[in-house]
C-alpha positions as CSV (number, residue, x, y, z in Angstrom):
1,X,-36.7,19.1,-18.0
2,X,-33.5,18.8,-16.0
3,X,-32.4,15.2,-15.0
4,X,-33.5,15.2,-11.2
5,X,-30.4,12.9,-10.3
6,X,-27.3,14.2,-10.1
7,X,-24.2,12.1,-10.8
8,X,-22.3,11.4,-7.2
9,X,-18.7,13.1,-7.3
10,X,-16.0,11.1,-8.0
11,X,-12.4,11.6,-6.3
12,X,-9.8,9.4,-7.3
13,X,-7.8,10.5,-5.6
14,X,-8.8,9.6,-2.1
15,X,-9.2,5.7,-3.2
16,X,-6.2,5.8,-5.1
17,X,-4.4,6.8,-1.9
18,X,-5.9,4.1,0.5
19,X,-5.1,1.5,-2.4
20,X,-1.5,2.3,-2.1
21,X,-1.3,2.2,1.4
22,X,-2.7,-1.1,1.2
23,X,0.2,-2.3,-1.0
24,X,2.6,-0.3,0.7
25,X,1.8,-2.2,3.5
26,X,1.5,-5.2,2.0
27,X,5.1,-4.9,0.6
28,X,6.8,-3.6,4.2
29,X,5.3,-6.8,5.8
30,X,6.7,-9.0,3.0
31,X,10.1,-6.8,3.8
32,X,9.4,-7.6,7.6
33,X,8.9,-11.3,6.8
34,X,11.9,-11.9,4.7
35,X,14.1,-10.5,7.6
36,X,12.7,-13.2,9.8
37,X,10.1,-11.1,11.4
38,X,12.3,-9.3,13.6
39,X,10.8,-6.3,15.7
40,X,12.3,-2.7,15.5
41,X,12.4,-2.3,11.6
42,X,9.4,-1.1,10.9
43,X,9.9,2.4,9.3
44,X,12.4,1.0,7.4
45,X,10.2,-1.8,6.2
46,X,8.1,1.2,5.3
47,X,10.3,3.9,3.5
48,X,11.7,0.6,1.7
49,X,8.0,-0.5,0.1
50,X,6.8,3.0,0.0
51,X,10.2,3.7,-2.3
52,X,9.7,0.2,-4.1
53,X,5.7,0.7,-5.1
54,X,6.2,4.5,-5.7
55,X,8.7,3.6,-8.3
56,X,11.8,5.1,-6.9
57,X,13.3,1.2,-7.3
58,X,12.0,-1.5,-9.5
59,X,12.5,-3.9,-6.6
60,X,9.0,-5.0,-5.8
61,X,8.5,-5.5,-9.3
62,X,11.9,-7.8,-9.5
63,X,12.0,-9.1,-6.4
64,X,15.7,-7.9,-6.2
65,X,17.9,-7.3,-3.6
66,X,17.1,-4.1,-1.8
67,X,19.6,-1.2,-1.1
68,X,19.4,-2.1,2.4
69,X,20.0,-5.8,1.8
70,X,22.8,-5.1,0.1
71,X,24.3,-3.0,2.4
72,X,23.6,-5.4,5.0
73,X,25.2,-8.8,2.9
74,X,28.1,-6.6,2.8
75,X,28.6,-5.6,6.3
76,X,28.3,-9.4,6.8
């Protein structure tokens, strides 16, 4: 006789996704935090830690100095 329950479907996917967003937005407020929480920056606080956790850059991992931080000690 057929087991009556049936295992519930597991996508990965769909968690997987929310749990990055969650540390993707973790990161772009550390990013916003280090700049001295100033306004106006916030899709580039995102592309920056969405770059960073999706392993374009080993800075969030380092804690290095960002391509835009660079840029910006530079111009300073």
């Amino acid at each position: 006789m057929p087991d009556a329950k049936k295992t519930p479907s597991f996508h990965p996917d769909v968690g997987s996704q929310e749990l990055t967003d969650e540390i993707i937005r973790a990161r772009a407020y550390q990013l916003f935090e280090k700049r001295g929480c100033q306004h106006g920056h916030d899709m580039e606080d995102w592309l920056e830690a969405e770059s960073e956790i999706m392993g374009r850059k080993p800075n969030a991992i380092t804690d290095e100095p960002t391509l835009v931080e660079r840029a910006a000690s530079k111009a300073a």
